[in-house]
N, CA, C and O atoms as a Maestro MAE file, in Angstrom:
{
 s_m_m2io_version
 :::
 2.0.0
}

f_m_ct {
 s_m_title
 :::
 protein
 m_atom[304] {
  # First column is atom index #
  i_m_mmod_type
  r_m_x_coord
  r_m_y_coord
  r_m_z_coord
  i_m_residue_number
  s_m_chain_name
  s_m_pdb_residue_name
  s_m_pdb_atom_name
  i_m_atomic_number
  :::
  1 25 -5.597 -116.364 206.262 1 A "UNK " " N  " 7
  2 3 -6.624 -116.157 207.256 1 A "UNK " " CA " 6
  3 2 -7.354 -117.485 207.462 1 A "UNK " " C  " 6
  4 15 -7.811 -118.294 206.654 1 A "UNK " " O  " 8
  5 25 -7.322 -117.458 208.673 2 A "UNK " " N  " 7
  6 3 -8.210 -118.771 208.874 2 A "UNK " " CA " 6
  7 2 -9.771 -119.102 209.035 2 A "UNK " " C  " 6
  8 15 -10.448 -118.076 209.102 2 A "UNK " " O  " 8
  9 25 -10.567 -120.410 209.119 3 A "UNK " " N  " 7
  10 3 -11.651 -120.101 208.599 3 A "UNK " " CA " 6
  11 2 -12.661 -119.183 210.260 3 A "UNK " " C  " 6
  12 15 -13.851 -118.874 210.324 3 A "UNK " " O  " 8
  13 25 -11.437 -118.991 211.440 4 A "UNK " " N  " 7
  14 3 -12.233 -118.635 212.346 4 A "UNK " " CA " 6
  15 2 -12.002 -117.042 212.695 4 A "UNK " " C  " 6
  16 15 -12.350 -116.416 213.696 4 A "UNK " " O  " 8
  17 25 -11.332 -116.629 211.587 5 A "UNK " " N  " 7
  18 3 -10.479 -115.556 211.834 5 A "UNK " " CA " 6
  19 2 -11.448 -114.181 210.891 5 A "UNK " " C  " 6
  20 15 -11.420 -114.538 209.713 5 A "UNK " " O  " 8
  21 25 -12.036 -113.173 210.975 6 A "UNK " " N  " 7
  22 3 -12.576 -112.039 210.176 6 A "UNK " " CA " 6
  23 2 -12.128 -111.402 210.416 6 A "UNK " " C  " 6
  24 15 -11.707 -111.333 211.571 6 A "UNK " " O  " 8
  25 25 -11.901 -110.519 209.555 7 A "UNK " " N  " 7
  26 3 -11.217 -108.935 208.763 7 A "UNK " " CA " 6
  27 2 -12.311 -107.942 209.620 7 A "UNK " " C  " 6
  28 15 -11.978 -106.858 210.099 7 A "UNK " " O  " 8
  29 25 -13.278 -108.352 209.690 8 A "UNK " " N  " 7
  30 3 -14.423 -107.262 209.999 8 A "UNK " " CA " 6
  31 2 -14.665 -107.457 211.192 8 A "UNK " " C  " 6
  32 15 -14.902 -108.591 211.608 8 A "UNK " " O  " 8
  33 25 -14.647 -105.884 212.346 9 A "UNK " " N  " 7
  34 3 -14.795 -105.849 213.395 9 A "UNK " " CA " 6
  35 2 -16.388 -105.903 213.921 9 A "UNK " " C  " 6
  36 15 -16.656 -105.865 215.122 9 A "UNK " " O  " 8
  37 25 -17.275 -105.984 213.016 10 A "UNK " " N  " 7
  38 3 -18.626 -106.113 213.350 10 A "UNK " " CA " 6
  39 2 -18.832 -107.244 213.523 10 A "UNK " " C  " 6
  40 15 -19.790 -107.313 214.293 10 A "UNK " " O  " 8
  41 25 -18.452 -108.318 213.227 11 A "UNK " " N  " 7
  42 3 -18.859 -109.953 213.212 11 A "UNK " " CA " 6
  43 2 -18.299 -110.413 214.832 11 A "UNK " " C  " 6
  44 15 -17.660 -109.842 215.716 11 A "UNK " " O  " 8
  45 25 -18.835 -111.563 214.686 12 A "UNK " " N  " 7
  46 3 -18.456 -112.190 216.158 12 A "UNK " " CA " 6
  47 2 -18.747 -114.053 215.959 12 A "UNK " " C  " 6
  48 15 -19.687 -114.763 215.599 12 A "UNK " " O  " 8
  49 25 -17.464 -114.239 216.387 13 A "UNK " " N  " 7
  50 3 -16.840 -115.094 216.357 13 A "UNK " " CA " 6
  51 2 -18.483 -116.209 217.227 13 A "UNK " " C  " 6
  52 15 -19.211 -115.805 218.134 13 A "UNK " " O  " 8
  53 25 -18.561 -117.551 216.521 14 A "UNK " " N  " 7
  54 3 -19.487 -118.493 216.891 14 A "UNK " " CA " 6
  55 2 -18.668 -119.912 218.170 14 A "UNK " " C  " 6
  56 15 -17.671 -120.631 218.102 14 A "UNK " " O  " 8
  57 25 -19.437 -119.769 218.886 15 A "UNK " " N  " 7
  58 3 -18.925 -121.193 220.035 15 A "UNK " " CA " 6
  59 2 -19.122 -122.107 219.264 15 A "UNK " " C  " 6
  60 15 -18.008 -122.616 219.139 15 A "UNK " " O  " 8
  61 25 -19.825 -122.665 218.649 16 A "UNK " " N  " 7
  62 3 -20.068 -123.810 217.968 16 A "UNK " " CA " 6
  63 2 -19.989 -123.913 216.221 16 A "UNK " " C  " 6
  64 15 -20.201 -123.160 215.270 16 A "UNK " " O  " 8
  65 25 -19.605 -125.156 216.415 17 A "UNK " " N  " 7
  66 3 -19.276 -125.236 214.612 17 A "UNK " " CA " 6
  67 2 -20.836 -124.667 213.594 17 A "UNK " " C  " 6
  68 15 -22.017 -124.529 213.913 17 A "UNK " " O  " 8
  69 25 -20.029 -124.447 212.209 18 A "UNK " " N  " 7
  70 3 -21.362 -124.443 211.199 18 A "UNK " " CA " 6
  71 2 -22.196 -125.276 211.508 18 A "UNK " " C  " 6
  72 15 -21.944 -126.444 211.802 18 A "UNK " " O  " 8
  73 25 -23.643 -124.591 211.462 19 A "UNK " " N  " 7
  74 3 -24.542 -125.703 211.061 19 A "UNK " " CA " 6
  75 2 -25.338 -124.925 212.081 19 A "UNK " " C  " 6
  76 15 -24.964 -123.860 212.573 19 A "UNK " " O  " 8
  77 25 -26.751 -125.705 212.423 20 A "UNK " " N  " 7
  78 3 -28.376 -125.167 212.902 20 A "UNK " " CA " 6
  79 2 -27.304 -124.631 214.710 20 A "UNK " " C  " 6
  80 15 -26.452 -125.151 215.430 20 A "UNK " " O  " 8
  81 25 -27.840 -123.756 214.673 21 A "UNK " " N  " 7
  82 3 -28.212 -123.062 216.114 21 A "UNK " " CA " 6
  83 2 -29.307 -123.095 216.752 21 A "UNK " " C  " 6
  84 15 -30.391 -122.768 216.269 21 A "UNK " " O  " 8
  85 25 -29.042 -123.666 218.387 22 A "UNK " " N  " 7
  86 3 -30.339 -123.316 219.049 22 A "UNK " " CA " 6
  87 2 -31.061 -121.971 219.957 22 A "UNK " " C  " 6
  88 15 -30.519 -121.121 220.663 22 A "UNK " " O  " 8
  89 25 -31.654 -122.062 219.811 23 A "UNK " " N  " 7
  90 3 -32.657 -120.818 220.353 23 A "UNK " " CA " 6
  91 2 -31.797 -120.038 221.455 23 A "UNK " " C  " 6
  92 15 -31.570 -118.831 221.361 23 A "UNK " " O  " 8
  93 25 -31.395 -120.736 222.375 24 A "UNK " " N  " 7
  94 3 -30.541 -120.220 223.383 24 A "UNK " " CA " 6
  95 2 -29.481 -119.723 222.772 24 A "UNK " " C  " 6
  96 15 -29.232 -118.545 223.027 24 A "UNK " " O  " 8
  97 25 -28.687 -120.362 221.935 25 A "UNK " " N  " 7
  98 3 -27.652 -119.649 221.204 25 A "UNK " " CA " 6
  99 2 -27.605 -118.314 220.743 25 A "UNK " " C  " 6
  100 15 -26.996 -117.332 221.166 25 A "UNK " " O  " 8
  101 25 -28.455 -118.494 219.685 26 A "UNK " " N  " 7
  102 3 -29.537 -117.314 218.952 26 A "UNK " " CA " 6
  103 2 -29.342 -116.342 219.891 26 A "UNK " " C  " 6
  104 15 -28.375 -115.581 219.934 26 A "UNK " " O  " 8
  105 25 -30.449 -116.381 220.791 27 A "UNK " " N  " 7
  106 3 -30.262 -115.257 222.191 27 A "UNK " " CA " 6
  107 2 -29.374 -114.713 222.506 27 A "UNK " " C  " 6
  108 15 -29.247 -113.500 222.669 27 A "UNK " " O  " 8
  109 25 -28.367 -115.823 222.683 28 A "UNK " " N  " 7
  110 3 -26.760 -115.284 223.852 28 A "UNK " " CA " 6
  111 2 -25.931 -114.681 222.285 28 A "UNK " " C  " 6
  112 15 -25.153 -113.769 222.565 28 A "UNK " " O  " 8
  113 25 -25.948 -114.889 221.319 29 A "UNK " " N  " 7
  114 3 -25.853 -113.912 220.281 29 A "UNK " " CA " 6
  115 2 -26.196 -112.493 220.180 29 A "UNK " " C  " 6
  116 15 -25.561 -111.439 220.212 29 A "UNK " " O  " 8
  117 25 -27.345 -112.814 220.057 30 A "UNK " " N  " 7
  118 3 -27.619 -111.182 219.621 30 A "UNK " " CA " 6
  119 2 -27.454 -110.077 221.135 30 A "UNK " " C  " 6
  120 15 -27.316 -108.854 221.098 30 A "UNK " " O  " 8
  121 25 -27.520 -110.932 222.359 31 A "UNK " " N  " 7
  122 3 -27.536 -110.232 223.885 31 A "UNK " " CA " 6
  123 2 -26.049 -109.490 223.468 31 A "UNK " " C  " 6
  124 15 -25.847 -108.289 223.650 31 A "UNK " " O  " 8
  125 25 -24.882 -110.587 222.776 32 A "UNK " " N  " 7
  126 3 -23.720 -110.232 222.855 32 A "UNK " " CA " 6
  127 2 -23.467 -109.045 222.029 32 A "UNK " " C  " 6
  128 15 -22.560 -108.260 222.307 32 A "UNK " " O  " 8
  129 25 -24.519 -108.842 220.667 33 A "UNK " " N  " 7
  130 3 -24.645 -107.793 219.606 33 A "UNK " " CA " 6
  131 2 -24.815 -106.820 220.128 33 A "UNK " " C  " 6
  132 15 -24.079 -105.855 219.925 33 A "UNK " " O  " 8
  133 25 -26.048 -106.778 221.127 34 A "UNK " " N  " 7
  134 3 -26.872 -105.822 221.647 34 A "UNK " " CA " 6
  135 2 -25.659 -104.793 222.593 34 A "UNK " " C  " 6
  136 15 -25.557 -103.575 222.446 34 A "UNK " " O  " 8
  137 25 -24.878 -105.576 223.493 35 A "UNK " " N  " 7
  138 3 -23.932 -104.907 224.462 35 A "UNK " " CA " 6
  139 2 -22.791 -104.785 223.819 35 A "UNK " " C  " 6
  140 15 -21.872 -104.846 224.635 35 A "UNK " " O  " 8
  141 25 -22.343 -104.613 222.538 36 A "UNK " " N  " 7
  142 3 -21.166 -104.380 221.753 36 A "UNK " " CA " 6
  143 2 -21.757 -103.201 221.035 36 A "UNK " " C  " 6
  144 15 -21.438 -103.275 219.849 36 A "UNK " " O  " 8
  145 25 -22.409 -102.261 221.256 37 A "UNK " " N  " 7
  146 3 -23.536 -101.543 220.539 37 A "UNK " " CA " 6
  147 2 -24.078 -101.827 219.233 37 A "UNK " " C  " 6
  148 15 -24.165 -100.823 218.526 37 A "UNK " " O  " 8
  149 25 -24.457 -102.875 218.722 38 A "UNK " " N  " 7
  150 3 -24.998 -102.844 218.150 38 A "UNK " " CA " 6
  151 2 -26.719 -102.761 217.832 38 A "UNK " " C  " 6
  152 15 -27.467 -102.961 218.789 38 A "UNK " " O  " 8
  153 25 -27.236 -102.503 216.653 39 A "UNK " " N  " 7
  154 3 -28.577 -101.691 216.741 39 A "UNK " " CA " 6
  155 2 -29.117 -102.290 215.606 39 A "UNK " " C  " 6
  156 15 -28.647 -102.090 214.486 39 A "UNK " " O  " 8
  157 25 -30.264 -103.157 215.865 40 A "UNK " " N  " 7
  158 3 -31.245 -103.445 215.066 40 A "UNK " " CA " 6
  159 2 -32.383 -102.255 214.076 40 A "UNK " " C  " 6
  160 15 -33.225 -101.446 214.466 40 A "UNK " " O  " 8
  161 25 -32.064 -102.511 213.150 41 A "UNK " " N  " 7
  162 3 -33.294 -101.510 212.593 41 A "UNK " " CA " 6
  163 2 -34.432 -101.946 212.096 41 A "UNK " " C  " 6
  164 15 -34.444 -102.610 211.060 41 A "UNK " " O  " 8
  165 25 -35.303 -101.702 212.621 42 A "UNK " " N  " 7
  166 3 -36.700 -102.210 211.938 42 A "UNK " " CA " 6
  167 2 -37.577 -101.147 210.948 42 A "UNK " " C  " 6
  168 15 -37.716 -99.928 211.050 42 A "UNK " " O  " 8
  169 25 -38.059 -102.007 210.049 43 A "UNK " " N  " 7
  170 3 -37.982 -101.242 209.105 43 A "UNK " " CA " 6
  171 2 -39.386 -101.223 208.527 43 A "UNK " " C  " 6
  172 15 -39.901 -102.334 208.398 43 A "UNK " " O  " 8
  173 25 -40.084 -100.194 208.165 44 A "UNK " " N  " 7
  174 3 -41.413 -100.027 207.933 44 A "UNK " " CA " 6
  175 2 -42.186 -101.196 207.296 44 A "UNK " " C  " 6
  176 15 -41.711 -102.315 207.105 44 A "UNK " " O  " 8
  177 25 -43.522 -100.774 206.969 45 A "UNK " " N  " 7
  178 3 -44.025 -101.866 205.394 45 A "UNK " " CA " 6
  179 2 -43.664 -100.615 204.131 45 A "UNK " " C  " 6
  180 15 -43.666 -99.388 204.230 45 A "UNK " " O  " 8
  181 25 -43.372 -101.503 202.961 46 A "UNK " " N  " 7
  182 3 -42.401 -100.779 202.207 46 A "UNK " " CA " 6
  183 2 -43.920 -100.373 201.306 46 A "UNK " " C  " 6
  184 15 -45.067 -100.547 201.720 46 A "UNK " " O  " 8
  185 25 -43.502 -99.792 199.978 47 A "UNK " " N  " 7
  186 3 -44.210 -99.473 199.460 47 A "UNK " " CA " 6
  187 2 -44.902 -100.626 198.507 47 A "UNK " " C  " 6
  188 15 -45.969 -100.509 197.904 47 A "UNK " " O  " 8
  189 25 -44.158 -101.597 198.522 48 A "UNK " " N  " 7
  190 3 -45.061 -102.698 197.581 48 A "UNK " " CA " 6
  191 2 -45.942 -103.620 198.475 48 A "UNK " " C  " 6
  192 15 -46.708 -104.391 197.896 48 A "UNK " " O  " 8
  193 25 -45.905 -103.610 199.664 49 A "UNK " " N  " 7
  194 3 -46.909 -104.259 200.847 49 A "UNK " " CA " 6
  195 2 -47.883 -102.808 201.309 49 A "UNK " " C  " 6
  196 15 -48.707 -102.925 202.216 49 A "UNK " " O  " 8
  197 25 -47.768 -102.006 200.882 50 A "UNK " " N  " 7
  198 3 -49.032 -100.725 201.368 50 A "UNK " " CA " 6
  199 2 -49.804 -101.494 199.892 50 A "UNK " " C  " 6
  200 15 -50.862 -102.098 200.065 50 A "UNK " " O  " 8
  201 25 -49.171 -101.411 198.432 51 A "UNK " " N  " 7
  202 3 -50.148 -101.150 197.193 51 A "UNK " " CA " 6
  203 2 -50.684 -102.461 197.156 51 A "UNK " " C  " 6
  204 15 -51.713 -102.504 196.482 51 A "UNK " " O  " 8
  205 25 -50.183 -104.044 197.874 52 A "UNK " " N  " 7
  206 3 -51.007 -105.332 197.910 52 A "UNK " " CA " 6
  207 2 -51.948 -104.897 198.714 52 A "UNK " " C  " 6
  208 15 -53.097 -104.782 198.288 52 A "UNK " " O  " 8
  209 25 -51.592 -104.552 200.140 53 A "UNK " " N  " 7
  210 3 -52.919 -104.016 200.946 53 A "UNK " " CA " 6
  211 2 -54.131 -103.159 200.359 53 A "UNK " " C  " 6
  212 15 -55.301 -103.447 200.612 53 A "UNK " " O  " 8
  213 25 -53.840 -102.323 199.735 54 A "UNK " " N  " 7
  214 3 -55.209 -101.303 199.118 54 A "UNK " " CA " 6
  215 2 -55.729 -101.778 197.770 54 A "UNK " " C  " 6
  216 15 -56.651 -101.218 197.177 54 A "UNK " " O  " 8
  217 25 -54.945 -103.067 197.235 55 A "UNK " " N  " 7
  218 3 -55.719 -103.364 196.437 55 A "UNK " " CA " 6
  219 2 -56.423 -104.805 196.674 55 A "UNK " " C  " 6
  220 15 -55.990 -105.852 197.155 55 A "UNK " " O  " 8
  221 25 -57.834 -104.392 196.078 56 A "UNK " " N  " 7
  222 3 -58.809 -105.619 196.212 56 A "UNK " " CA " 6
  223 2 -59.017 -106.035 194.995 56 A "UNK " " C  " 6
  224 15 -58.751 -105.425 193.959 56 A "UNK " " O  " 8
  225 25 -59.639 -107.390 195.141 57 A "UNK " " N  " 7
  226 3 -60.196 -107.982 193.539 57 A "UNK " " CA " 6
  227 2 -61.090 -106.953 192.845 57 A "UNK " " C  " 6
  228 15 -60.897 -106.857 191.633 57 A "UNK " " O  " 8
  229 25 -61.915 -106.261 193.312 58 A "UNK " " N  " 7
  230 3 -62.721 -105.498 192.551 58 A "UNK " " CA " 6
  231 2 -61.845 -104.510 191.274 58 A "UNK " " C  " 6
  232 15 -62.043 -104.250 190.087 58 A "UNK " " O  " 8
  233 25 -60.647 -104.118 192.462 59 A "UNK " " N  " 7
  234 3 -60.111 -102.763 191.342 59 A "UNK " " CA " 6
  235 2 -59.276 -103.760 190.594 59 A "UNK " " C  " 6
  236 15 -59.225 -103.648 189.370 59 A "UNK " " O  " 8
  237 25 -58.471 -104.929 191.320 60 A "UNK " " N  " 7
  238 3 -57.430 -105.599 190.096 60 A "UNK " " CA " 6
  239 2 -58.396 -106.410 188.925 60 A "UNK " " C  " 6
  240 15 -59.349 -107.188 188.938 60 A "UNK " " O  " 8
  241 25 -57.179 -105.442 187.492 61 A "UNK " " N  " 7
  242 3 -57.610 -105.589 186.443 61 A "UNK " " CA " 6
  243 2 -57.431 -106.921 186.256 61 A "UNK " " C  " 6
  244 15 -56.527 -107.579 186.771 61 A "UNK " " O  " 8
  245 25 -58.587 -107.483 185.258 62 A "UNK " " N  " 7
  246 3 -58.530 -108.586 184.753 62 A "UNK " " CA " 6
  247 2 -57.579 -108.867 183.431 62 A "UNK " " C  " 6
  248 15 -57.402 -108.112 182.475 62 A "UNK " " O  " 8
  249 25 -56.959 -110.324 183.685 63 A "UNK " " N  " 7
  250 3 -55.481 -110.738 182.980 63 A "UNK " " CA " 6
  251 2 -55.903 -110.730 181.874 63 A "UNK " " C  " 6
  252 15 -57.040 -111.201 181.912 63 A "UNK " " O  " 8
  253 25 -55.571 -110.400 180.674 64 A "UNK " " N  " 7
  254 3 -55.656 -111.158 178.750 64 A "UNK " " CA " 6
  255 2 -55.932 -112.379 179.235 64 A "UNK " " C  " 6
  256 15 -55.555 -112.868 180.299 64 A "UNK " " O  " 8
  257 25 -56.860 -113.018 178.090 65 A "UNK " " N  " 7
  258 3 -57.336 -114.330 177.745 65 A "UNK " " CA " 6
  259 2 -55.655 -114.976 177.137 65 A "UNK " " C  " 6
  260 15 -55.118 -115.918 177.719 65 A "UNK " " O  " 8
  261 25 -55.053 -114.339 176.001 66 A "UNK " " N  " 7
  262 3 -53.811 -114.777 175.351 66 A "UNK " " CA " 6
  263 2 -53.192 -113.072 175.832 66 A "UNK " " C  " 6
  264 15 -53.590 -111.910 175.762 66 A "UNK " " O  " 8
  265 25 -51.777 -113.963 176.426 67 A "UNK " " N  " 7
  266 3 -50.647 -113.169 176.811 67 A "UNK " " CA " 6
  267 2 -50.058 -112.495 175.449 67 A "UNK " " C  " 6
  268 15 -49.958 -113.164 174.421 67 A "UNK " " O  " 8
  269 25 -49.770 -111.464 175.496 68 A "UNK " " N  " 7
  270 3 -49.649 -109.895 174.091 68 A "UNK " " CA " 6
  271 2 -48.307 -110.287 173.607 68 A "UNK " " C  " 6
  272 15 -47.373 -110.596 174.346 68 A "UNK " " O  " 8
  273 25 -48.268 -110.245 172.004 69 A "UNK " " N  " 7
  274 3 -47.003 -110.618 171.074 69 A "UNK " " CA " 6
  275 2 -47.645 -111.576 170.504 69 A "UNK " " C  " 6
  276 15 -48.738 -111.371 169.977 69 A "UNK " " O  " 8
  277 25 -46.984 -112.938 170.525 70 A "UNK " " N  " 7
  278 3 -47.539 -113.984 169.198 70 A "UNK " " CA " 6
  279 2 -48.436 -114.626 169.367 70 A "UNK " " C  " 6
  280 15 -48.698 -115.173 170.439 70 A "UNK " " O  " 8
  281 25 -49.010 -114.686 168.484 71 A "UNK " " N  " 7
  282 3 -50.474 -115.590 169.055 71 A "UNK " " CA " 6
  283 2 -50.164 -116.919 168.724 71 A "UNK " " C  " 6
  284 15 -49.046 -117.160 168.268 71 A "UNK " " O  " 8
  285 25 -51.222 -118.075 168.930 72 A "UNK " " N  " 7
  286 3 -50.426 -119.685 169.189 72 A "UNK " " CA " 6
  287 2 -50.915 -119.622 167.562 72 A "UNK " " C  " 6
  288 15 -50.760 -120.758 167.113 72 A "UNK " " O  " 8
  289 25 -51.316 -118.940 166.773 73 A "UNK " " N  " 7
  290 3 -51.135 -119.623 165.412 73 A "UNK " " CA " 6
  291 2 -50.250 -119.215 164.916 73 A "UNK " " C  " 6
  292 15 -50.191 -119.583 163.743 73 A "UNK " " O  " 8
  293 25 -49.115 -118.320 165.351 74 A "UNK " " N  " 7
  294 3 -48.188 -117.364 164.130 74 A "UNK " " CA " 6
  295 2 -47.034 -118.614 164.906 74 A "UNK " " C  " 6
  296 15 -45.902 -118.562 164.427 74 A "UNK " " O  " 8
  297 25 -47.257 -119.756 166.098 75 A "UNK " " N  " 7
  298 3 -46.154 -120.567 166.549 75 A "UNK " " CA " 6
  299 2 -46.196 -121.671 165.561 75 A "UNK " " C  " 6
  300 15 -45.241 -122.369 165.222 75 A "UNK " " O  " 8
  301 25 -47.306 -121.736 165.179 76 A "UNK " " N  " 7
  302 3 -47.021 -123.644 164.143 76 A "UNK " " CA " 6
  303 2 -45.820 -123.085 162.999 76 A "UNK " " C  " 6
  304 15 -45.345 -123.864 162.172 76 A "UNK " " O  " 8
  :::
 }
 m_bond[303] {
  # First column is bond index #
  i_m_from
  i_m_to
  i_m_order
  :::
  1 1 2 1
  2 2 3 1
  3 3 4 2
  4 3 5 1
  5 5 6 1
  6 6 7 1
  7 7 8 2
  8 7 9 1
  9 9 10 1
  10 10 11 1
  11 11 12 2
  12 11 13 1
  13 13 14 1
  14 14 15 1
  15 15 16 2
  16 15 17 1
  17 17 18 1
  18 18 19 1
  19 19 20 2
  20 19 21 1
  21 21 22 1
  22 22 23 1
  23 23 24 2
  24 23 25 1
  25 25 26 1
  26 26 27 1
  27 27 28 2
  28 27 29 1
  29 29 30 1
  30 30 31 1
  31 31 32 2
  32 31 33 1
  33 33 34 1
  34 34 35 1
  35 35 36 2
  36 35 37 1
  37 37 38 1
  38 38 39 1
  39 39 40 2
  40 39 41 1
  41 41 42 1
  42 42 43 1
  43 43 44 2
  44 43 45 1
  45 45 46 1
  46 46 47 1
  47 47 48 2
  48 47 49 1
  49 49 50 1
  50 50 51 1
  51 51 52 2
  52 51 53 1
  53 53 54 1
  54 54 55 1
  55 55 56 2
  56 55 57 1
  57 57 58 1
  58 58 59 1
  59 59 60 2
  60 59 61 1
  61 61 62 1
  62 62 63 1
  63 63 64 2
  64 63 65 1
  65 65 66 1
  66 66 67 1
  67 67 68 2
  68 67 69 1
  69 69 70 1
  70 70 71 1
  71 71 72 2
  72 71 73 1
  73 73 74 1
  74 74 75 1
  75 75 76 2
  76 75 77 1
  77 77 78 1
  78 78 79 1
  79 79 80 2
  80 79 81 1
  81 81 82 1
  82 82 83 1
  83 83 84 2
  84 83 85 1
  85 85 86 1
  86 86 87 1
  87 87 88 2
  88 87 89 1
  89 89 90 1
  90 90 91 1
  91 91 92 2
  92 91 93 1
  93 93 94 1
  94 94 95 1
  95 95 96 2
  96 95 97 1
  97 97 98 1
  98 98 99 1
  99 99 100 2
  100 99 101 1
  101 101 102 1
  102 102 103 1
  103 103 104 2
  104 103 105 1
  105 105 106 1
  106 106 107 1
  107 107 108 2
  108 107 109 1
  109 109 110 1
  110 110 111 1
  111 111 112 2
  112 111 113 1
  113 113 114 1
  114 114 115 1
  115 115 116 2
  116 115 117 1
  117 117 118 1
  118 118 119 1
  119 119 120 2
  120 119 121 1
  121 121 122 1
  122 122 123 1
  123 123 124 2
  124 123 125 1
  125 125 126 1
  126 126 127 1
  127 127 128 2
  128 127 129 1
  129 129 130 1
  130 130 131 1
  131 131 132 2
  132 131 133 1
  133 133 134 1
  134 134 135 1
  135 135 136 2
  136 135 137 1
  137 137 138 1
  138 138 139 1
  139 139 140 2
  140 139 141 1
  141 141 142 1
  142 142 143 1
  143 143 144 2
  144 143 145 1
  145 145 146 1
  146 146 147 1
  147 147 148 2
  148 147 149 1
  149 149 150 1
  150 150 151 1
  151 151 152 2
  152 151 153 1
  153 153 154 1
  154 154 155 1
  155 155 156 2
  156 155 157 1
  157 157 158 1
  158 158 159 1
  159 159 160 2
  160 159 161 1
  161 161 162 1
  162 162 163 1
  163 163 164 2
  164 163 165 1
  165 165 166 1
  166 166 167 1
  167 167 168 2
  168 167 169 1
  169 169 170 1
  170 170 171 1
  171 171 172 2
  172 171 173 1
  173 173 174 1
  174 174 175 1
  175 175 176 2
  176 175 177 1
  177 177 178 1
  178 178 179 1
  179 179 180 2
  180 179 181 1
  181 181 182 1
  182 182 183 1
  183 183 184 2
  184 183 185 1
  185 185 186 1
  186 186 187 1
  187 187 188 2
  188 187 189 1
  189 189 190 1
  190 190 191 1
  191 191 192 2
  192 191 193 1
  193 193 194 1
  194 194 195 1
  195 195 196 2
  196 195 197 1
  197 197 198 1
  198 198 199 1
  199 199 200 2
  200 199 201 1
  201 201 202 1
  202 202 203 1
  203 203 204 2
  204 203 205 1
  205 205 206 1
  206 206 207 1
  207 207 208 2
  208 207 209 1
  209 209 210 1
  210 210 211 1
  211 211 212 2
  212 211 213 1
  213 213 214 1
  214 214 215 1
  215 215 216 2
  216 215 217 1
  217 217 218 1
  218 218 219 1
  219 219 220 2
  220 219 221 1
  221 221 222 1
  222 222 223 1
  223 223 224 2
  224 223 225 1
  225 225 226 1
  226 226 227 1
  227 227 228 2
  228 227 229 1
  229 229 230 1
  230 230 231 1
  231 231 232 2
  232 231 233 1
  233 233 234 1
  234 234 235 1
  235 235 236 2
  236 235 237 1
  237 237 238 1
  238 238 239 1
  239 239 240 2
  240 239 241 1
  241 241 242 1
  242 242 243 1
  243 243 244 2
  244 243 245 1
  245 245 246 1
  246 246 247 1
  247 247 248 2
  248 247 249 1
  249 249 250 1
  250 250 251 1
  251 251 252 2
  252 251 253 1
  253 253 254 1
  254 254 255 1
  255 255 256 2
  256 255 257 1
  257 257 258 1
  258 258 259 1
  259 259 260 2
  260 259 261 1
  261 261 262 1
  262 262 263 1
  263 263 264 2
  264 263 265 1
  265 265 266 1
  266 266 267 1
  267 267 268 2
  268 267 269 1
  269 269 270 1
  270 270 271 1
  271 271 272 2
  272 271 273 1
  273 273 274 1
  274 274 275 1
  275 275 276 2
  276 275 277 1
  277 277 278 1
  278 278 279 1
  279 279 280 2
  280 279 281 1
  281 281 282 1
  282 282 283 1
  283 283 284 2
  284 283 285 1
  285 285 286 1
  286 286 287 1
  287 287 288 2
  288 287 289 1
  289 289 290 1
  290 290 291 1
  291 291 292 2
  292 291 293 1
  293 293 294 1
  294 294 295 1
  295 295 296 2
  296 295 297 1
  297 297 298 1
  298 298 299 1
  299 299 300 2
  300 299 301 1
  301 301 302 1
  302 302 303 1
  303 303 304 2
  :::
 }
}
């Protein structure tokens, strides 16, 4: 198989070699995604961006002075 050649009928073949794409490209890409049916999913805020949001400094607990297990004298 060659390096322009995919197994997978979802992909689509690039006009231009590896490397940065421009904006227009980008576009005439995904226009080409869009009319091959393909379907973007957008996807909520998950559950670990709701629990940063509702928490404030007040409720986050304050860190240990010394992190739990050995203390720096049981290291000498």
């Amino acid at each position: 198989m060659t390096a322009s050649q995919n197994s997978s009928p979802r992909t689509f073949d690039r006009k231009t070699p590896k490397g940065s794409i421009s904006r227009e490209q980008l576009e005439a890409d995904m226009d080409n995604f869009r009319e091959n049916g393909g379907k973007i999913e957008k996807l909520g805020t998950t559950h670990v961006l709701q629990k940063l949001q509702t928490t404030t400094p007040e409720t986050t607990p304050a860190r240990p002075a010394h992190p739990q297990g050995r203390s720096s004298e049981s290291r000498k």
